[in-house]
C-alpha positions as CSV (number, residue, x, y, z in Angstrom):
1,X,196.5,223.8,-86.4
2,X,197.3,220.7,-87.8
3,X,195.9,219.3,-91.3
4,X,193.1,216.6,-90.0
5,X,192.8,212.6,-91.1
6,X,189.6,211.6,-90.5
7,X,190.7,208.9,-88.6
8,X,191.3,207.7,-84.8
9,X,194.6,208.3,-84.2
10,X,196.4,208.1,-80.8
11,X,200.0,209.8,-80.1
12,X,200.1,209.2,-76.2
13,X,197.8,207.6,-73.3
14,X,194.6,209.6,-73.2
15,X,194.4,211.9,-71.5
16,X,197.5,213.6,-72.4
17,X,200.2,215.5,-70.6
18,X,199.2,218.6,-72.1
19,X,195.4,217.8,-71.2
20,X,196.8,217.0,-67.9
21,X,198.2,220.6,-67.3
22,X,195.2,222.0,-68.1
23,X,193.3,219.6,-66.5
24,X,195.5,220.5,-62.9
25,X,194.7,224.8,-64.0
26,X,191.3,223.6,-64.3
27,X,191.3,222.4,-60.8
28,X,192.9,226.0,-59.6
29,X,190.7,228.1,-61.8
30,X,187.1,227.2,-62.7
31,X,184.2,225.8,-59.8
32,X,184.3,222.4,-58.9
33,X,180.6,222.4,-59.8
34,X,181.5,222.5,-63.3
35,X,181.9,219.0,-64.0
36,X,183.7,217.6,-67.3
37,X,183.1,213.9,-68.5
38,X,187.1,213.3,-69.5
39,X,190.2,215.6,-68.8
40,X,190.8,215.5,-72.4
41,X,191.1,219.0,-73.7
42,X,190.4,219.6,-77.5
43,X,192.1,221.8,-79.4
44,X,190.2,221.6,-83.3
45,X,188.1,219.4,-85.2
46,X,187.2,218.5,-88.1
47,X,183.7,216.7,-89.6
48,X,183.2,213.9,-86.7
49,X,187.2,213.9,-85.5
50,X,188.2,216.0,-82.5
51,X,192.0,216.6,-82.2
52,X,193.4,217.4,-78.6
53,X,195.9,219.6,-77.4
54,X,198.4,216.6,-77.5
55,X,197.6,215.7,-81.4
56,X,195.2,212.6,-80.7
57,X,192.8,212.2,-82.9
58,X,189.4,211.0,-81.5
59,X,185.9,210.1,-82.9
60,X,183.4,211.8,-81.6
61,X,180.2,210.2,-80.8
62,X,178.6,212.9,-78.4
63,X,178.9,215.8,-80.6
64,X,178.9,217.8,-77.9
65,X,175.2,216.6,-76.9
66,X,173.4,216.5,-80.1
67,X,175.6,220.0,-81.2
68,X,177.7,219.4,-84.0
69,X,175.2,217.4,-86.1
70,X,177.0,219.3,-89.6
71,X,180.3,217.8,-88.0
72,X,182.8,220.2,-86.2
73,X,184.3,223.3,-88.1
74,X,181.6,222.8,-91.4
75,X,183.5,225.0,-93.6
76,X,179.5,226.6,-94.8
77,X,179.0,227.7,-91.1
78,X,183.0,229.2,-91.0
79,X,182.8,231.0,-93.7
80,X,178.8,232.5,-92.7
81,X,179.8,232.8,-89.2
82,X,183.0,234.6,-90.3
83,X,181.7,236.9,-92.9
84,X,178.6,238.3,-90.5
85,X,180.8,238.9,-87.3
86,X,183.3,241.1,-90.1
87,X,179.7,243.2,-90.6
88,X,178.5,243.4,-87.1
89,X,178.2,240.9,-84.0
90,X,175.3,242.3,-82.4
91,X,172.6,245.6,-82.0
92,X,170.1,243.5,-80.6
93,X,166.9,242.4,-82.5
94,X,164.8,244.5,-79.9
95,X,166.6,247.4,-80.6
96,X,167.8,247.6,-84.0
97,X,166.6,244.1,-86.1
98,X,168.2,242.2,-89.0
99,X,167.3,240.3,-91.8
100,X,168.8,236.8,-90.0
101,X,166.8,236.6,-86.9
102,X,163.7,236.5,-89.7
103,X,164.9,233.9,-92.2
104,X,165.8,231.8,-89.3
105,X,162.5,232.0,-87.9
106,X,161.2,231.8,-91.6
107,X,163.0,227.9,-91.7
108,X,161.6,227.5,-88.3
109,X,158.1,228.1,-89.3
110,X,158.5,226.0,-93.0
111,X,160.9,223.0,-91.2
112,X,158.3,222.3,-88.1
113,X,155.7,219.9,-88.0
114,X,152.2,221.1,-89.5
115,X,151.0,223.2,-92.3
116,X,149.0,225.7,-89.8
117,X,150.1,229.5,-90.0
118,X,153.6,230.2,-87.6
119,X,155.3,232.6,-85.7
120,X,159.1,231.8,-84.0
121,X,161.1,233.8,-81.1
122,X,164.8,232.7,-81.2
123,X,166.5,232.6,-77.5
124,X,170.0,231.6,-76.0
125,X,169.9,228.1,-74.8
126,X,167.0,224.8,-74.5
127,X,166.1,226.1,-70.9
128,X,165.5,229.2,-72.5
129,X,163.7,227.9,-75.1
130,X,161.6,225.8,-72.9
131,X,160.5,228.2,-70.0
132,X,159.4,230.6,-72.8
133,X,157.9,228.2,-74.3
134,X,155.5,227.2,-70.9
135,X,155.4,231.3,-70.5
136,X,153.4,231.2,-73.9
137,X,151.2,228.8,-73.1
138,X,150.2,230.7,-69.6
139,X,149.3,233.8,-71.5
140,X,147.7,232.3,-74.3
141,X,145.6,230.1,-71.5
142,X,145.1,232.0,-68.9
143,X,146.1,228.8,-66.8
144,X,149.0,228.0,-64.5
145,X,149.4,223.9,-64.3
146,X,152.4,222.6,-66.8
147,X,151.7,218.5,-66.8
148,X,156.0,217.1,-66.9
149,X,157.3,213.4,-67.1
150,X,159.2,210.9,-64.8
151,X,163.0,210.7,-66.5
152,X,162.5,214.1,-68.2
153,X,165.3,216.6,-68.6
154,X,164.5,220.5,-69.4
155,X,167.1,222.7,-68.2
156,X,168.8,224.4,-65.1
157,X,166.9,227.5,-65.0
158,X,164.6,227.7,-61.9
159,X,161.3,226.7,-64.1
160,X,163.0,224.1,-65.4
161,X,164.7,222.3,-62.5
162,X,161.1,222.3,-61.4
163,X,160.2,220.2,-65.0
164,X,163.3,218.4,-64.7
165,X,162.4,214.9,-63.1
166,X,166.4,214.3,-61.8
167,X,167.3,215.2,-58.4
168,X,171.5,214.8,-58.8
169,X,173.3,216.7,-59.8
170,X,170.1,218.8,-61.4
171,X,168.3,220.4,-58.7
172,X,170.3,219.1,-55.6
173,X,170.9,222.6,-52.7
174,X,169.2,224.6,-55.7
175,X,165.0,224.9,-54.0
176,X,162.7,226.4,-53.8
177,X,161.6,225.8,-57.2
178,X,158.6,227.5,-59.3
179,X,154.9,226.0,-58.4
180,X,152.1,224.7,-60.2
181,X,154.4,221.5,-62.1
182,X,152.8,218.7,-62.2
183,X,154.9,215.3,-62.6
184,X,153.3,212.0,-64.4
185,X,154.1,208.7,-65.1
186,X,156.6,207.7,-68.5
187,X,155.3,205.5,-70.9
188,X,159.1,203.7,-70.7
189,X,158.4,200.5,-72.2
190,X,160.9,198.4,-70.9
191,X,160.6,199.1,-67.4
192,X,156.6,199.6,-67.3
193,X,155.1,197.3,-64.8
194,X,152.5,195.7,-66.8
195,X,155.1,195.1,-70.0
196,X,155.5,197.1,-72.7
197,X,152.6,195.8,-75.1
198,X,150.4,197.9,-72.3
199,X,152.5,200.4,-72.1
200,X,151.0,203.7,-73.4
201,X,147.5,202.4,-72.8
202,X,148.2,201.9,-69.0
203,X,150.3,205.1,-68.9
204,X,148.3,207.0,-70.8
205,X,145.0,206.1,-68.3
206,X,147.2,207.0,-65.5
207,X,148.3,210.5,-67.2
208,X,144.3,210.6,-67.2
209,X,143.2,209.8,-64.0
210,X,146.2,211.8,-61.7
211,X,145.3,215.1,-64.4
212,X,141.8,214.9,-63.1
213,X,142.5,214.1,-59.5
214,X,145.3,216.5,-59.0
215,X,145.3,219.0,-60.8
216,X,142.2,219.5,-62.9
217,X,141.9,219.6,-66.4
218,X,141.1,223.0,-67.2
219,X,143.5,224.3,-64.7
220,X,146.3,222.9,-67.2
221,X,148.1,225.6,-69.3
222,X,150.3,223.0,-70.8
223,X,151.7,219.4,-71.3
224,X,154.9,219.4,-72.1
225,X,157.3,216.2,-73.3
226,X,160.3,215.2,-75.1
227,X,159.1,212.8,-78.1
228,X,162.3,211.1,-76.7
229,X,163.4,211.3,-73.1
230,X,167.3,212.7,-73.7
231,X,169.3,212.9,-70.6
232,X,166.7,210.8,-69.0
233,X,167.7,207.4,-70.8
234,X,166.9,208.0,-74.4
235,X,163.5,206.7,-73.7
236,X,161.3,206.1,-77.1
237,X,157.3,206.4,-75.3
238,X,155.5,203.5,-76.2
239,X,153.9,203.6,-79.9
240,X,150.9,206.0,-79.6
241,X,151.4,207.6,-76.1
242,X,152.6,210.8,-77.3
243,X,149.6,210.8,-79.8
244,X,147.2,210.1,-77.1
245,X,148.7,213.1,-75.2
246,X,148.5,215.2,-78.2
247,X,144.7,214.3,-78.4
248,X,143.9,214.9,-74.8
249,X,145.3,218.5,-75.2
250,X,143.3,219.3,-78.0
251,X,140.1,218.1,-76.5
252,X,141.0,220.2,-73.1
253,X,142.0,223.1,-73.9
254,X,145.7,222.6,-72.9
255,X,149.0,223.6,-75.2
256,X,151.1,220.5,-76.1
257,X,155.0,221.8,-76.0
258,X,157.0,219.1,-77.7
259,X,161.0,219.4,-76.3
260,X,162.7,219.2,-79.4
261,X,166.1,220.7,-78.2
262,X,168.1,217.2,-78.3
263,X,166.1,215.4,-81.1
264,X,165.6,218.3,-83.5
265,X,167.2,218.7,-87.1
266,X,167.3,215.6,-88.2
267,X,168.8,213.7,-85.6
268,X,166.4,211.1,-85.4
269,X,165.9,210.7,-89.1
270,X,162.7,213.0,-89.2
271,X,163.6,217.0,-89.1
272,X,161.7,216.4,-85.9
273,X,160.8,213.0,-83.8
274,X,157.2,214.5,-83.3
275,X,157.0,213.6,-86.8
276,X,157.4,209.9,-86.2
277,X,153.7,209.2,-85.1
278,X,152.6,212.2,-87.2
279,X,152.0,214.2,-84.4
280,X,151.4,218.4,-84.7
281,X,153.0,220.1,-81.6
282,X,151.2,223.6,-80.2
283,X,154.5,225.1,-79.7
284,X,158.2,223.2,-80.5
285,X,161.2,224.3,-78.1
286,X,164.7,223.6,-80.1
287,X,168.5,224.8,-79.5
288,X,171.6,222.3,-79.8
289,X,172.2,221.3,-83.6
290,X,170.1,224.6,-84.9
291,X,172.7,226.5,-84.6
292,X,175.5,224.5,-85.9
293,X,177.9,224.8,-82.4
294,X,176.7,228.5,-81.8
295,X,174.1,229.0,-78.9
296,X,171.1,229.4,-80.4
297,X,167.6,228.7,-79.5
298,X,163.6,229.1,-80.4
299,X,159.7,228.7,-79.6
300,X,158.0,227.5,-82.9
301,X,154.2,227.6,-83.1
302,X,150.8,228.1,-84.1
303,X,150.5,232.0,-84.5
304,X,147.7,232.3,-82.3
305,X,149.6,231.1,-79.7
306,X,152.7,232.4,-80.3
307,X,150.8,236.3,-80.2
308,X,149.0,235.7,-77.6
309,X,151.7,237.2,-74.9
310,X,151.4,241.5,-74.7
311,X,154.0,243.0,-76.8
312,X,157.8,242.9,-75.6
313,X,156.6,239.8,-73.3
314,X,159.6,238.1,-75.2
315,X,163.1,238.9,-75.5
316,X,166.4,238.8,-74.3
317,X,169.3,241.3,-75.2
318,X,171.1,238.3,-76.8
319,X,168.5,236.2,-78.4
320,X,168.4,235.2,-82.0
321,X,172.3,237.2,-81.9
322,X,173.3,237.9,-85.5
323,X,176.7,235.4,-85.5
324,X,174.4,232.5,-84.3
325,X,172.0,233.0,-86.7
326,X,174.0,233.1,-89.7
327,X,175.5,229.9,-88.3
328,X,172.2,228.2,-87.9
329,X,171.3,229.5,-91.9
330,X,174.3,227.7,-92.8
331,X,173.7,224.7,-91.0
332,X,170.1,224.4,-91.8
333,X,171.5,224.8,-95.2
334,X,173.3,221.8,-95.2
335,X,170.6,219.5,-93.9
336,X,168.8,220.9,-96.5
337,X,171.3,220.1,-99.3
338,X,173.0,216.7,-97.5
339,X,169.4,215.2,-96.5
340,X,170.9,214.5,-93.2
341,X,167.6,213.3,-91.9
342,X,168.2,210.6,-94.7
343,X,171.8,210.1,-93.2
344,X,170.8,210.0,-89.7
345,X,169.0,206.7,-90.6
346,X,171.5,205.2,-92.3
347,X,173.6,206.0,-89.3
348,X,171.1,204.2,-87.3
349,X,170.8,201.6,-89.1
350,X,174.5,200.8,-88.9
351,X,174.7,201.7,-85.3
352,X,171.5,199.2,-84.3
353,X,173.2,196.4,-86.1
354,X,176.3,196.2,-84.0
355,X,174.7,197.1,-81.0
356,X,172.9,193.7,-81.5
357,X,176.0,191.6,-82.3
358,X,177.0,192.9,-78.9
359,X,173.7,192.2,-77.0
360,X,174.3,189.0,-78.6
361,X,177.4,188.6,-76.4
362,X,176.4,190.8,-73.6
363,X,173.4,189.6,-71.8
364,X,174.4,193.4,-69.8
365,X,172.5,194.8,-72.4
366,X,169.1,194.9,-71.3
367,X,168.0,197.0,-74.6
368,X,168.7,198.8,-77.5
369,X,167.0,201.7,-78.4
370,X,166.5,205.5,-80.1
371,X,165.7,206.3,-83.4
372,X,168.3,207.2,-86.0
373,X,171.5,208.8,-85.1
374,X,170.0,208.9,-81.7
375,X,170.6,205.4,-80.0
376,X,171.1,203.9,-76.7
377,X,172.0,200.7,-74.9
378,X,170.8,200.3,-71.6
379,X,173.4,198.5,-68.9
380,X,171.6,196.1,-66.3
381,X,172.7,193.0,-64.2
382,X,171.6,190.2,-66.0
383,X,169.6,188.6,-63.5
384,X,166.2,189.1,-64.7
385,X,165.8,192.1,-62.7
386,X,166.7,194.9,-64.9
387,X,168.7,195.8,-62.3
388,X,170.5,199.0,-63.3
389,X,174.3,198.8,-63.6
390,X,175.8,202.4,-63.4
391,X,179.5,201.3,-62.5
392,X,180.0,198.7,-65.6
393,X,178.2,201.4,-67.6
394,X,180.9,204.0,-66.3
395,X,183.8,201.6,-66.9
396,X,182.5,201.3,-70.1
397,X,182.7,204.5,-71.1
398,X,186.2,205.0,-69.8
399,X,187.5,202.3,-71.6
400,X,186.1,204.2,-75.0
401,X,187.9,207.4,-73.7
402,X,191.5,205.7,-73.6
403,X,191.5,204.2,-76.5
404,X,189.8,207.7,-78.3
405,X,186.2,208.0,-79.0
406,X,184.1,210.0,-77.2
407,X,180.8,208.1,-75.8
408,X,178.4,209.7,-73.1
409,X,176.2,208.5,-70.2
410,X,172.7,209.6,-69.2
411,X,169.5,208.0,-67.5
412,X,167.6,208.6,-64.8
413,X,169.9,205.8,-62.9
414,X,173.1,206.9,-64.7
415,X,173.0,203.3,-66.4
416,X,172.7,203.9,-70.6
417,X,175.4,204.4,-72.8
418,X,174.3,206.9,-75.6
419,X,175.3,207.6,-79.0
420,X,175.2,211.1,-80.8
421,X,177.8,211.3,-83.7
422,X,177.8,213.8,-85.9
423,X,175.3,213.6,-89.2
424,X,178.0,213.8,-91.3
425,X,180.2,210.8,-90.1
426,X,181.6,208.3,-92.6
427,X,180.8,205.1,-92.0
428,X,184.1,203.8,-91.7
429,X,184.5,206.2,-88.2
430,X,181.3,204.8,-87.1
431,X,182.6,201.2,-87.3
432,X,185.7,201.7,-85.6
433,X,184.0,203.3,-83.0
434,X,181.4,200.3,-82.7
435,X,184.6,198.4,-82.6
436,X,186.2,200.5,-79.4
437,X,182.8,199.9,-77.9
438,X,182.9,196.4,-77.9
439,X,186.5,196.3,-76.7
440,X,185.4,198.1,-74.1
441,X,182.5,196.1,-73.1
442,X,185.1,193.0,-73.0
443,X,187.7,194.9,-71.1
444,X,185.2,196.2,-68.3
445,X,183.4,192.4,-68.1
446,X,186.9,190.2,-67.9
């Protein structure tokens, strides 16, 4: 393994001929419905640089979807990772527990919104996370409805294709899917009809009205919403729609699940974007940067809730495993002792500013947005009809891939470019790769 500059280096066209072996074994060996964004293959990393299997060096601004937020191979997480899996790798918590599955819970509980009393369950994966989370709510209810959003992602579990909004590739040849989901209208500013200033008024009378009509408040168990919209755009809700949803689940009797599995730990320069407008979550579903690259995931809530399902209603053999939670101690440790909330804004900060020298040039961006180390451009054709454009927006990214940094797609009409680099970046990576993104841009408009 070679010794890492944290720098952008290139040794050959991307992708590579060794990434091109493996890219034709790939082909031969693993299902085509395992898609990958590039047919570069990585071989190590280090902090936000990813070295391939031909020696390029490439910034990475995905961070393996909001994973790596302590920055690839973080030598705290190595070296806890490394010393628990010499003591054991797993016995189950169910079976025979450990002292790791409770202190990660105990950060879960102090590192969450609210001062209320807490309980945590750790799991495997968001989707996990999330249908426990609405399985929670049921028993602590007694109700069936869960209220979801237009552009929402939640997983690929059977519940949560159902909560997922996104047909392709999401839930396309997968139905039937699990009843009693409810969809509602976004609060997405810049494509609500009546303009953003209405925004979460308007959206939030609508949430109102179809509740009552449809479904019935006090048939609803929960409401449950990203603070920001992840794989569906990066869509911030209009200033004081998620509080207004917040309130209405108070007042009716309903559990408000906040999705915190993409913009949890720090990534939006709060521990938690529910944090933003001050709002208190019933329950908090969270994987992705928790456990520092290891799968790990969690419920977080108030304790009445969270005990309100019978005894060994939770679970999983591999949930909360011992390796992933000494990883996640180590990372949490580090946000702790970095401030990498405090970071993440900085990185916004930096990141917003070029993105509107190149809206300046651009009219193809139709906006800018996200919230600290969480940011977005959205790609239209500027005609005044915020027309989505999903093949510049694919060039785009291409053109970031040859020349070595790794950018990813989302929305709901596979038209915004977002950016997801690791916490601990340097802000020299984060210009160069600001500069590959606007060489791109050029390359893909000329």
């Amino acid at each position: 393994m070679s010794v890492v500059q944290r720098e952008r280096t290139l040794r050959t066209a991307l992708p590579g001929p060794a990434s091109q072996a493996l890219a034709g074994r790939r082909r031969a060996a693993v299902s085509s419905a395992v898609s990958v964004g590039n047919d570069i293959y990585i071989d190590h990393g280090d902090g936000a640089i990813l070295v391939d299997v031909d020696g390029n060096q490439l910034i990475d601004f995905g961070s393996g979807i909001a994973v790596a937020s302590v920055g690839h191979a973080a030598p705290a997480v190595v070296a806890a990772v490394s010393e628990q899996a010499a003591r054991f790798t797993h016995t189950c918590f169910m079976v025979n527990p450990y002292p790791g599955y409770v202190e990660v819970c105990e950060k879960l509980n102090e590192h969450t919104p609210g001062g209320h009393e807490k309980r945590s369950a750790l799991f495997n994966s968001g989707a996990e996370a999330v249908e426990n989370a609405v399985k929670i709510a049921r028993a602590a209810t007694g109700r069936q409805a869960v209220i979801a959003f237009d552009h929402a992602y939640h997983g690929r579990t059977n519940l949560t294709m159902a909560l997922t909004a996104k047909v392709q590739p999401y839930k396309d040849g997968f139905g039937p899917f699990a009843p009693e989901v409810y969809r509602m209208g976004m609060a997405y500013p810049y494509r609500w009809p009546g303009g953003a200033e209405r925004c979460a008024e308007e959206a939030f009378a609508e949430f109102t009205s179809r509740v009552h009509v449809q479904v019935g408040e006090d048939h609803v168990a929960a409401v449950l919403l990203e603070p920001i919209q992840g794989e569906g755009g990066f869509i911030v809700p209009a200033p004081g729609f998620v509080s207004m949803l917040s309130q209405w689940c108070a007042a009716h009797g309903a559990v408000f699940i906040a999705d915190e599995v993409q913009t949890g730990f720090c990534r939006t320069g709060d521990w938690f974007a529910s944090e933003f407008e001050g709002v208190v979550p019933d329950l908090v579903a969270t994987a992705k940067a928790m456990g520092g690259g290891l799968p790990l995931a969690a419920v977080t809530g108030r304790a009445e809730i969270m005990d309100a399902p019978v005894a060994g209603g939770l679970g999983g053999t591999f949930g909360g495993n011992p390796i992933s939670c000494a990883a996640a101690l180590a990372a949490i440790g580090m946000m702790e002792a970095d401030d990498l909330a405090g970071r993440a804004q900085r990185i916004g900060e930096r990141i917003t500013g070029r993105l509107g020298e190149l809206a300046a040039v651009h009219p193809q961006i139709g906006e800018i947005r996200g919230r600290g180390a969480m940011q977005a451009v959205e790609v239209v054709v500027p005609d005044g009809t915020k027309t989505p454009d999903a093949a510049l927006t694919k060039a785009v990214l291409a053109g970031c891939a040859r020349r070595g940094v790794v950018m990813l797609g989302c929305g709901t009409f596979g038209n915004v470019i977002r950016m997801l680099p690791p916490l601990v970046i340097g802000d020299a990576l984060v210009e160069d790769a600001m500069d590959v993104l606007a060489e791109s841009f050029a390359e893909a408009l000329a």
